[in-house]
DSSP file (Angstrom, degrees, kcal/mol; ACC not computed):
  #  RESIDUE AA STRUCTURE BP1 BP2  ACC     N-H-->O    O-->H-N    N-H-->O    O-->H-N    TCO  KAPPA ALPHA  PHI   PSI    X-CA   Y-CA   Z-CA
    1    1 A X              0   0    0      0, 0.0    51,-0.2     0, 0.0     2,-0.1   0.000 360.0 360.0 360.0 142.7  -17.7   26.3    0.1
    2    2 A X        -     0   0    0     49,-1.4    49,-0.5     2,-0.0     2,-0.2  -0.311 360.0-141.9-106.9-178.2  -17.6   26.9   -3.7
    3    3 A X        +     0   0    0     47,-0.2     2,-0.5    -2,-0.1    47,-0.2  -0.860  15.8 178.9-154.0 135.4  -18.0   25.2   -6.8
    4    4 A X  E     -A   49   0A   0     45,-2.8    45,-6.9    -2,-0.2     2,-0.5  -0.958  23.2-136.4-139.8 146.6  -15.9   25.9   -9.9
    5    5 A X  E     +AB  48  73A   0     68,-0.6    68,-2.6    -2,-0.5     2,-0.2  -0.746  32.2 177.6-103.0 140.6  -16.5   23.8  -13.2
    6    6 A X  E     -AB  47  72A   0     41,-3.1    41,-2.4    -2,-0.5     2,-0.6  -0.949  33.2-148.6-151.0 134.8  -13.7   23.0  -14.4
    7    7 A X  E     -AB  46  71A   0     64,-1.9     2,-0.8    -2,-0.2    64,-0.7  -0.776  23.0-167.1-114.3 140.6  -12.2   20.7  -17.7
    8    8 A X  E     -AB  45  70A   0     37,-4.4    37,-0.8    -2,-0.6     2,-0.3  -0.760   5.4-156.8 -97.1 123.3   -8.6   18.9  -16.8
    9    9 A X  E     -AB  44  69A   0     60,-2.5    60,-1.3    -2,-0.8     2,-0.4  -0.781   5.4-149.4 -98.3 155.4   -6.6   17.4  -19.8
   10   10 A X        -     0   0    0     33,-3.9    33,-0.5    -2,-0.3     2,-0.2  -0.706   4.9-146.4-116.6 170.1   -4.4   14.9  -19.2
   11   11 A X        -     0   0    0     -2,-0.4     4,-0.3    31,-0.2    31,-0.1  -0.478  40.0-100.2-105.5-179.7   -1.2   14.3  -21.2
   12   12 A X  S >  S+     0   0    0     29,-0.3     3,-0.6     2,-0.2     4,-0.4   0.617 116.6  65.7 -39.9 -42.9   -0.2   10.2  -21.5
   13   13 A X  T 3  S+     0   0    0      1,-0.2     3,-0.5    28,-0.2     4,-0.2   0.923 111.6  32.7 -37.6 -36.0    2.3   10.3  -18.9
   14   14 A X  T >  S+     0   0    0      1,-0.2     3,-0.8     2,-0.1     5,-0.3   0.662  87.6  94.8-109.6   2.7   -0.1   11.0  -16.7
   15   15 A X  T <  S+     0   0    0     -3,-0.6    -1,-0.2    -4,-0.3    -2,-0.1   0.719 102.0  40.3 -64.3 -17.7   -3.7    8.9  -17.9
   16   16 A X  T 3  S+     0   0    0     -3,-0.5     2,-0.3    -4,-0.4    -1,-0.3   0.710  94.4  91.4-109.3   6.4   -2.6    6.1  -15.6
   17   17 A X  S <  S-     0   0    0     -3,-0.8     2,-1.1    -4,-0.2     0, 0.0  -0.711  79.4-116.3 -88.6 136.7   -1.2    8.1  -12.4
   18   18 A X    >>  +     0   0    0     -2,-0.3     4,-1.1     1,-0.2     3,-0.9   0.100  57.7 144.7   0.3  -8.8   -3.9    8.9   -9.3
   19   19 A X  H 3>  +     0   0    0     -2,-1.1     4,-1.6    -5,-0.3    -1,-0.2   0.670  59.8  55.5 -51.1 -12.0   -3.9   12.2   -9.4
   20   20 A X  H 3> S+     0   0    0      2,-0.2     4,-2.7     1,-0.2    -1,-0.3   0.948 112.5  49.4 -77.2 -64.4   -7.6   13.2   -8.5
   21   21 A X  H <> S+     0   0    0     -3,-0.9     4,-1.2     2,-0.2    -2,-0.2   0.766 109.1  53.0 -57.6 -35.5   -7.1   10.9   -5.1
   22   22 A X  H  X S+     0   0    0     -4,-1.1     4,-3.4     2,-0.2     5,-0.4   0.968 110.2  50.4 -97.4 -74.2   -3.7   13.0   -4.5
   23   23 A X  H  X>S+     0   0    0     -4,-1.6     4,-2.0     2,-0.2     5,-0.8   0.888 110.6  45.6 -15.3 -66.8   -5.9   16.3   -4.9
   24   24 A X  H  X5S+     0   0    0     -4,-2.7     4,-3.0     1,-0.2     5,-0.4   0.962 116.1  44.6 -75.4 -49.9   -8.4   15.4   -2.6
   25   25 A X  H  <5S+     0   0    0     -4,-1.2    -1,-0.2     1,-0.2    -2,-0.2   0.774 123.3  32.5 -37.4 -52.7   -6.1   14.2    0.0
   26   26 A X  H  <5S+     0   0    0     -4,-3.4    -1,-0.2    -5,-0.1    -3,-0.2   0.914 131.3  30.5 -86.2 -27.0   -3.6   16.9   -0.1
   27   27 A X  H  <5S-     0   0    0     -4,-2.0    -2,-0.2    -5,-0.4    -3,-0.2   0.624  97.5-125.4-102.6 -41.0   -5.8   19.9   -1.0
   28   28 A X     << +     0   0    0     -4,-3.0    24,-0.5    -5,-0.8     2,-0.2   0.983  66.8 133.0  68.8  53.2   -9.6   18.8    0.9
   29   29 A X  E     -C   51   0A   0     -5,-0.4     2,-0.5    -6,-0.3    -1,-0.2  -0.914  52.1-140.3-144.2 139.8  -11.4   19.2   -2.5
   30   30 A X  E     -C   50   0A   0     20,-1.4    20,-2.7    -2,-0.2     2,-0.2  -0.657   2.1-144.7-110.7 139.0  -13.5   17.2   -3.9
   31   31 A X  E     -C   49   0A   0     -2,-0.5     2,-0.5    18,-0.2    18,-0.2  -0.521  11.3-169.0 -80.4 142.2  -13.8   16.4   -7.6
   32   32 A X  E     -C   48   0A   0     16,-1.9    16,-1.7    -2,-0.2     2,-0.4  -0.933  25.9-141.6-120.9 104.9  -17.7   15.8   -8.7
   33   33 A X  E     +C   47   0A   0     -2,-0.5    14,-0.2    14,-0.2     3,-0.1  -0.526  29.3 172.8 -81.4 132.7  -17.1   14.2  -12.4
   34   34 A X  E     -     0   0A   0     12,-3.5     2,-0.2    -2,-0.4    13,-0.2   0.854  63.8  -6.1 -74.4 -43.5  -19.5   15.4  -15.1
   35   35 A X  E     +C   46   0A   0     11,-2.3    11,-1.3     2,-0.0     2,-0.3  -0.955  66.0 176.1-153.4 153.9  -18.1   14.0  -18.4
   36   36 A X  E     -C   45   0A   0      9,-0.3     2,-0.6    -2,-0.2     9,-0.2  -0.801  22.5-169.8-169.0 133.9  -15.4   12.5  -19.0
   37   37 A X  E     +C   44   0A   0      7,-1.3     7,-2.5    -2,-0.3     2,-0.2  -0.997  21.5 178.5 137.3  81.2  -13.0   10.4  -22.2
   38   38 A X        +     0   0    0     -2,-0.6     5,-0.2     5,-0.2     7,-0.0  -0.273   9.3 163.8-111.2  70.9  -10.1    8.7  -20.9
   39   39 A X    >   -     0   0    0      3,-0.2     3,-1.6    -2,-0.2    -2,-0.1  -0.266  44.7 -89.3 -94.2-167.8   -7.9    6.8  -23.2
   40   40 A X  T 3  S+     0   0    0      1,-0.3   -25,-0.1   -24,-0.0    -1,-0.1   0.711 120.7  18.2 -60.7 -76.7   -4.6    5.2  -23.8
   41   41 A X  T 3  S+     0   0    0      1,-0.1   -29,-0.3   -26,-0.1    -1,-0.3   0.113 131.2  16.7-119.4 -12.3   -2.7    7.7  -25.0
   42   42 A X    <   -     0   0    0     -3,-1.6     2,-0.3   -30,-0.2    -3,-0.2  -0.925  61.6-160.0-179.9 139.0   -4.8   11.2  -23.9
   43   43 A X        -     0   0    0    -33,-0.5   -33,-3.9    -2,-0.3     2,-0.3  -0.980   9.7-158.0-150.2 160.5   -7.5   12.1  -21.6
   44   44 A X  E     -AC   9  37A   0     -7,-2.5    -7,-1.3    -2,-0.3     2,-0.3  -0.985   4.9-177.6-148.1 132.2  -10.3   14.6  -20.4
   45   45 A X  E     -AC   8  36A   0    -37,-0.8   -37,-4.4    -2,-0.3     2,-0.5  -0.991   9.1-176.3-126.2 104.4  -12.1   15.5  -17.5
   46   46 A X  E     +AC   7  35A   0    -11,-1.3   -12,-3.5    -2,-0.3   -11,-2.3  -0.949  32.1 143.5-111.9 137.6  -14.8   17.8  -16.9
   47   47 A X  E     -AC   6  33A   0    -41,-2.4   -41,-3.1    -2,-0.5     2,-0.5  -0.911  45.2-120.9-151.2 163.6  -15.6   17.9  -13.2
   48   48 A X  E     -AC   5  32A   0    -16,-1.7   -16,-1.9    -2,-0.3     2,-0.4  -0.957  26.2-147.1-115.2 125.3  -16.8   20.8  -10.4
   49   49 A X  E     -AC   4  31A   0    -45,-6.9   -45,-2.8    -2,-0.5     2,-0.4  -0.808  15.2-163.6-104.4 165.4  -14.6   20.9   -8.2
   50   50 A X  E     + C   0  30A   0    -20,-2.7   -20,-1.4    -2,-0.4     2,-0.2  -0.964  37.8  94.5-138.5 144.2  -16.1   21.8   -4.6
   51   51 A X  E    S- C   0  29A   0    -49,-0.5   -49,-1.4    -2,-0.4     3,-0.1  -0.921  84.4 -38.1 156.9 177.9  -14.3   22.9   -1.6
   52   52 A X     >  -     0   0    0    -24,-0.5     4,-2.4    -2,-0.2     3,-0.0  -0.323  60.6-115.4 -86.4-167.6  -13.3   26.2    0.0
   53   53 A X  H  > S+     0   0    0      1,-0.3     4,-0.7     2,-0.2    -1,-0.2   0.939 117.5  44.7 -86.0 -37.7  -12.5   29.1   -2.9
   54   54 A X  H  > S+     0   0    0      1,-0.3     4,-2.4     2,-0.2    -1,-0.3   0.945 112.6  51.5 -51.9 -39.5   -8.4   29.2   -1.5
   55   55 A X  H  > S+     0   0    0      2,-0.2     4,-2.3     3,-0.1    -1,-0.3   0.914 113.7  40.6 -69.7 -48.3   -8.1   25.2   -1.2
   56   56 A X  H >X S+     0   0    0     -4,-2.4     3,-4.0     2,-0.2     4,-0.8   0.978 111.4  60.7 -86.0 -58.7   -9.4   24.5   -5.0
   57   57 A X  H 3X S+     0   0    0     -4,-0.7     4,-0.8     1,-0.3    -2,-0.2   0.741 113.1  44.4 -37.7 -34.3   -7.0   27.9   -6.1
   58   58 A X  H 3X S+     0   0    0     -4,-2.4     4,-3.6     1,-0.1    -1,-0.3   0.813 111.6  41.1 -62.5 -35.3   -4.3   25.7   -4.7
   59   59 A X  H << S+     0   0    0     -3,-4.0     4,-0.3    -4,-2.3    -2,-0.2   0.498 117.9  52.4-106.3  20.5   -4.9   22.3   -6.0
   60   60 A X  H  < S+     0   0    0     -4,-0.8    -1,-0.2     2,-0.1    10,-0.2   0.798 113.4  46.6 -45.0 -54.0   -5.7   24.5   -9.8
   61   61 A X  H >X S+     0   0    0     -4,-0.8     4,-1.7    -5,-0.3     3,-1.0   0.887 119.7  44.0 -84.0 -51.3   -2.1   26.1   -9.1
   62   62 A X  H >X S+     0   0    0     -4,-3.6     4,-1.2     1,-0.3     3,-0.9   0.958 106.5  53.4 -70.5 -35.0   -1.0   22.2   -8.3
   63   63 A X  H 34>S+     0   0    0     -4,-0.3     5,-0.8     1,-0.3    -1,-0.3   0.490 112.5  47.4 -80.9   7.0   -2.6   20.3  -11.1
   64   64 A X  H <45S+     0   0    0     -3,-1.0    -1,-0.3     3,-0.2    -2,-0.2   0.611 103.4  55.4-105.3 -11.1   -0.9   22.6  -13.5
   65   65 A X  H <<5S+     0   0    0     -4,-1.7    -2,-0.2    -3,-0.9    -3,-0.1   0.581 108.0  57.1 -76.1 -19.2    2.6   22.5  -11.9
   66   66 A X  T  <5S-     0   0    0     -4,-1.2    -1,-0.1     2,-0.1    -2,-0.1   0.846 124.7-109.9 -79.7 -30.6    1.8   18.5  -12.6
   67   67 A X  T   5S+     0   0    0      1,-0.3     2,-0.8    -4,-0.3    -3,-0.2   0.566  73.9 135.0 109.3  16.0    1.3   19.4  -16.4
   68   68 A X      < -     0   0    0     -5,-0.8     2,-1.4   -58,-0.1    -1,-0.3  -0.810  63.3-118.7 -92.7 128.9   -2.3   18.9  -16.7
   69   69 A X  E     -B    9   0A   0    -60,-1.3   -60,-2.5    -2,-0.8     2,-0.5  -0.422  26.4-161.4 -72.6  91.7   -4.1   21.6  -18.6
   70   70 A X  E     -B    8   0A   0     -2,-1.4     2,-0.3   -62,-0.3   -62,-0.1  -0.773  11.7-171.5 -85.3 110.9   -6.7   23.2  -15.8
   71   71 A X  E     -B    7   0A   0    -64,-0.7   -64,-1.9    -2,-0.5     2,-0.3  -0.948  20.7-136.4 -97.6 122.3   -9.7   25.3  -18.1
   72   72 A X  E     -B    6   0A   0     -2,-0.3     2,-0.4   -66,-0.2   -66,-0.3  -0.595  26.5-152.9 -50.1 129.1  -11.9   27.3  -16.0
   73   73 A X  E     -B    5   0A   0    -68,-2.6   -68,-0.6    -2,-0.3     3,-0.1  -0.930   6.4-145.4-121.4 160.5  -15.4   26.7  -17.4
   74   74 A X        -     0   0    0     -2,-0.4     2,-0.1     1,-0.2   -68,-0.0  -0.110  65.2 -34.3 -78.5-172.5  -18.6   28.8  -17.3
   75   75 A X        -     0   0    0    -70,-0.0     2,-0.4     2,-0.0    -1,-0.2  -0.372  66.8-155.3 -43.5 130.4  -21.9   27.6  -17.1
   76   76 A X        -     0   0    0     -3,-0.1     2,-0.6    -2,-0.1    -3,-0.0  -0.905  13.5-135.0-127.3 128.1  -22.0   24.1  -19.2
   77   77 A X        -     0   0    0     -2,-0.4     2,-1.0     2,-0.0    -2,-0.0  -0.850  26.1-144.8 -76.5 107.3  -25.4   23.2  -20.5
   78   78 A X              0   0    0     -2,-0.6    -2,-0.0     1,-0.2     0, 0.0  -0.767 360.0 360.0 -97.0 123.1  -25.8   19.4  -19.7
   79   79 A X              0   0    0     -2,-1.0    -1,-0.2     0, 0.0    -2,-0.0   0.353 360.0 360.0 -70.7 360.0  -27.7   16.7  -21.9
């Protein structure tokens, strides 16, 4: 098991659809959210996702074939 920080943007199409529950279900990784700014119109996620390294390289691979913008992040200082 890994853990890879990651920040997801979400487009308006997609701020009201499930897609974190869709992830864990199809993929068997689980999102830990850090930070986060979801509104109307535009959204942001930064979360670690944890799970083994090939299963989160899939559901990266998927949540950008959905049209959400997957940033790898490095170490994130948290306040």
């Amino acid at each position: 098991m890994i853990t890879v920080r990651v920040k997801l943007t979400f487009p308006e199409s997609l701020v009201r659809t499930p897609v974190l529950a869709r992830m864990v279900r199809e993929f068997d990784v689980e999102p830990n959210i850090r930070r986060a700014n979801v509104e109307e119109h535009s959204g942001w996620i930064i979360c670690e996702l944890v799970g083994d390294a090939g299963h989160i390289d899939a559901a990266a691979a998927w949540l950008r074939t959905e049209g959400i913008g997957v940033d790898l992040l490095g170490d994130v200082l948290e306040s």
